[in-house]
C-alpha positions in Angstrom: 11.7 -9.9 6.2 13.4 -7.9 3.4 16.9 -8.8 2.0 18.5 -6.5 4.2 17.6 -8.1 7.3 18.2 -11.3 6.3 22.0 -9.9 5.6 22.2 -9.0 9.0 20.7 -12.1 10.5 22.9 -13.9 8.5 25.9 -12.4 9.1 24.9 -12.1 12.7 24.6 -15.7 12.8 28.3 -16.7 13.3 29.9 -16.4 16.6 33.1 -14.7 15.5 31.0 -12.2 13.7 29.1 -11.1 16.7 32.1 -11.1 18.9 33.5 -8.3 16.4 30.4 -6.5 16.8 30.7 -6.8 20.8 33.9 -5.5 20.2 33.1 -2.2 17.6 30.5 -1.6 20.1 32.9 -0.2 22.3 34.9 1.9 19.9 36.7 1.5 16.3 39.3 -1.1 16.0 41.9 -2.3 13.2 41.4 -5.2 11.6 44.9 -6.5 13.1 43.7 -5.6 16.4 40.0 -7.5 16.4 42.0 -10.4 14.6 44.5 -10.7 18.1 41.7 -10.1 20.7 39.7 -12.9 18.9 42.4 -15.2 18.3 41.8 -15.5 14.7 44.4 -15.2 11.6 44.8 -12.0 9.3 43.5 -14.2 6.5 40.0 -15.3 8.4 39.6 -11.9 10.5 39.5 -10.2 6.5 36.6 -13.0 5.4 34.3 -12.2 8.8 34.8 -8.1 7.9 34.1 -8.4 4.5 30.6 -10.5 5.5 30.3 -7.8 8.3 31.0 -4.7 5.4 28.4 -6.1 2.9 25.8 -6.4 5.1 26.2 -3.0 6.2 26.6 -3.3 9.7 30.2 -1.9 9.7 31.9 0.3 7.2 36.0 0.9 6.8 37.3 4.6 7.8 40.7 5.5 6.6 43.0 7.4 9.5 44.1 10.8 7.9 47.7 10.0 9.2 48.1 6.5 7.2 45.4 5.5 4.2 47.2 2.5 4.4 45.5 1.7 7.9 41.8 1.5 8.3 39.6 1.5 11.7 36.2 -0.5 11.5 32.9 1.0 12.9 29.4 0.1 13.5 26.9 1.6 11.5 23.5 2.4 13.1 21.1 1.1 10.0 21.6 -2.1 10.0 20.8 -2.2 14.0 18.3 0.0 13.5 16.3 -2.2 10.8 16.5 -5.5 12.8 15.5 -3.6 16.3 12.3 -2.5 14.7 11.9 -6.0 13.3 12.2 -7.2 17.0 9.6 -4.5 18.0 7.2 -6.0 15.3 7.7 -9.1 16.8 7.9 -8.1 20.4 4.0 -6.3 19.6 2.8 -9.8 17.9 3.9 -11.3 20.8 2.5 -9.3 23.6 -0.7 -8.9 22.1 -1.0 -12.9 22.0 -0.2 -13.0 25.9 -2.7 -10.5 26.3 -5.3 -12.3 24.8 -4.6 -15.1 26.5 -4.8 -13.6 29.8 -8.3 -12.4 28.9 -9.2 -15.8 27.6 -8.1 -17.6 31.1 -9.3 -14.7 33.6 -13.0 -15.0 31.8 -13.0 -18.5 31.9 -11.8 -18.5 35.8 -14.3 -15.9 36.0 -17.3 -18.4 34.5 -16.3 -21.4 37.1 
Protein backbone atom coordinates (compact mmCIF):
# COMPACT_ATOMS: atom_id res chain seq x y z
CA UNK A 1 0.00 0.00 0.00
CA UNK A 2 2.06 3.21 -0.66
CA UNK A 3 2.43 6.02 1.83
CA UNK A 4 -0.22 7.88 0.42
CA UNK A 5 -2.85 5.48 1.13
CA UNK A 6 -1.86 4.68 4.29
CA UNK A 7 -2.32 8.74 4.95
CA UNK A 8 -5.68 8.39 4.03
CA UNK A 9 -6.55 5.20 5.92
CA UNK A 10 -5.08 6.74 8.68
CA UNK A 11 -6.60 9.83 8.80
CA UNK A 12 -9.80 8.17 7.76
CA UNK A 13 -9.53 6.13 10.80
CA UNK A 14 -10.97 8.53 13.32
CA UNK A 15 -14.60 9.15 13.62
CA UNK A 16 -14.60 12.87 13.82
CA UNK A 17 -12.44 12.85 10.77
CA UNK A 18 -14.83 10.99 8.60
CA UNK A 19 -17.77 12.85 9.84
CA UNK A 20 -16.06 16.07 8.30
CA UNK A 21 -15.62 14.24 5.17
CA UNK A 22 -19.56 13.23 5.34
CA UNK A 23 -19.96 16.72 5.75
CA UNK A 24 -17.46 18.31 2.71
CA UNK A 25 -19.15 15.77 0.72
CA UNK A 26 -22.09 17.86 0.57
CA UNK A 27 -20.48 21.19 -0.11
CA UNK A 28 -17.49 23.52 1.32
CA UNK A 29 -17.74 24.48 4.90
CA UNK A 30 -15.70 26.84 7.39
CA UNK A 31 -13.84 25.49 9.81
CA UNK A 32 -16.14 27.37 12.52
CA UNK A 33 -19.05 25.81 10.85
CA UNK A 34 -17.83 21.86 10.72
CA UNK A 35 -16.48 22.63 14.42
CA UNK A 36 -20.51 23.55 15.56
CA UNK A 37 -22.29 20.86 13.51
CA UNK A 38 -19.78 18.28 15.14
CA UNK A 39 -19.89 19.59 18.45
CA UNK A 40 -16.23 19.91 18.71
CA UNK A 41 -14.02 23.13 19.98
CA UNK A 42 -12.10 25.67 17.59
CA UNK A 43 -8.94 24.24 19.02
CA UNK A 44 -9.70 20.28 18.18
CA UNK A 45 -11.83 21.02 14.83
CA UNK A 46 -8.05 22.88 13.65
CA UNK A 47 -6.03 19.42 14.74
CA UNK A 48 -8.65 16.94 12.72
CA UNK A 49 -8.21 19.64 9.47
CA UNK A 50 -4.81 19.85 9.63
CA UNK A 51 -4.63 15.55 9.71
CA UNK A 52 -7.36 15.86 6.98
CA UNK A 53 -5.03 18.80 4.80
CA UNK A 54 -1.81 16.64 5.00
CA UNK A 55 -3.14 13.78 3.85
CA UNK A 56 -4.59 15.42 1.03
CA UNK A 57 -7.98 14.61 1.18
CA UNK A 58 -9.11 18.28 1.64
CA UNK A 59 -7.31 21.47 0.78
CA UNK A 60 -8.11 25.29 2.24
CA UNK A 61 -9.73 27.87 -0.44
CA UNK A 62 -9.59 31.40 0.55
CA UNK A 63 -13.10 33.44 -0.23
CA UNK A 64 -12.17 36.49 -2.53
CA UNK A 65 -14.31 38.76 -0.23
CA UNK A 66 -12.31 37.91 3.16
CA UNK A 67 -8.62 36.04 3.03
CA UNK A 68 -9.09 35.97 6.49
CA UNK A 69 -11.92 33.24 6.03
CA UNK A 70 -11.31 29.99 4.41
CA UNK A 71 -13.93 27.22 3.09
CA UNK A 72 -12.58 23.48 3.21
CA UNK A 73 -13.19 21.09 0.18
CA UNK A 74 -12.62 17.49 -0.75
CA UNK A 75 -10.20 16.78 -3.13
CA UNK A 76 -10.82 13.91 -5.58
CA UNK A 77 -7.08 12.16 -5.36
CA UNK A 78 -7.00 10.95 -2.37
CA UNK A 79 -10.59 9.16 -2.93
CA UNK A 80 -9.51 8.31 -6.06
CA UNK A 81 -6.26 6.27 -4.90
CA UNK A 82 -8.05 4.32 -2.00
CA UNK A 83 -11.25 3.48 -4.47
CA UNK A 84 -8.80 1.74 -6.85
CA UNK A 85 -7.21 0.11 -3.87
CA UNK A 86 -10.67 -1.23 -3.02
CA UNK A 87 -11.08 -2.36 -6.66
CA UNK A 88 -7.71 -4.36 -6.28
CA UNK A 89 -9.14 -5.84 -3.52
CA UNK A 90 -12.71 -6.20 -4.53
CA UNK A 91 -10.93 -8.28 -7.93
CA UNK A 92 -8.75 -10.56 -5.38
CA UNK A 93 -11.77 -11.19 -3.71
CA UNK A 94 -14.18 -12.10 -6.31
CA UNK A 95 -11.91 -14.19 -8.11
CA UNK A 96 -11.38 -16.31 -4.74
CA UNK A 97 -15.40 -16.81 -4.67
CA UNK A 98 -15.21 -17.79 -8.04
CA UNK A 99 -12.96 -20.42 -7.64
CA UNK A 100 -14.55 -21.61 -4.91
CA UNK A 101 -17.75 -21.99 -6.57
CA UNK A 102 -16.06 -24.07 -9.28
CA UNK A 103 -14.32 -26.12 -6.66
CA UNK A 104 -17.84 -27.09 -4.82
CA UNK A 105 -20.05 -27.27 -8.14
CA UNK A 106 -17.34 -30.06 -9.51
CA UNK A 107 -17.15 -31.74 -6.50
CA UNK A 108 -21.20 -31.78 -6.19
CA UNK A 109 -20.91 -32.66 -9.69
CA UNK A 110 -18.47 -36.00 -8.85
CA UNK A 111 -21.00 -37.36 -5.91
Amino acid sequence: MPSNLEATFAALGEPTRRAVVGLLSRGPRRAGDLADELGQSAPAMSRHLRVLRRSGLIAPEEVDADARVRLYRLQKAPFDQMRGWLDEVELFWGEQLDAFHAHVVARNGEQ
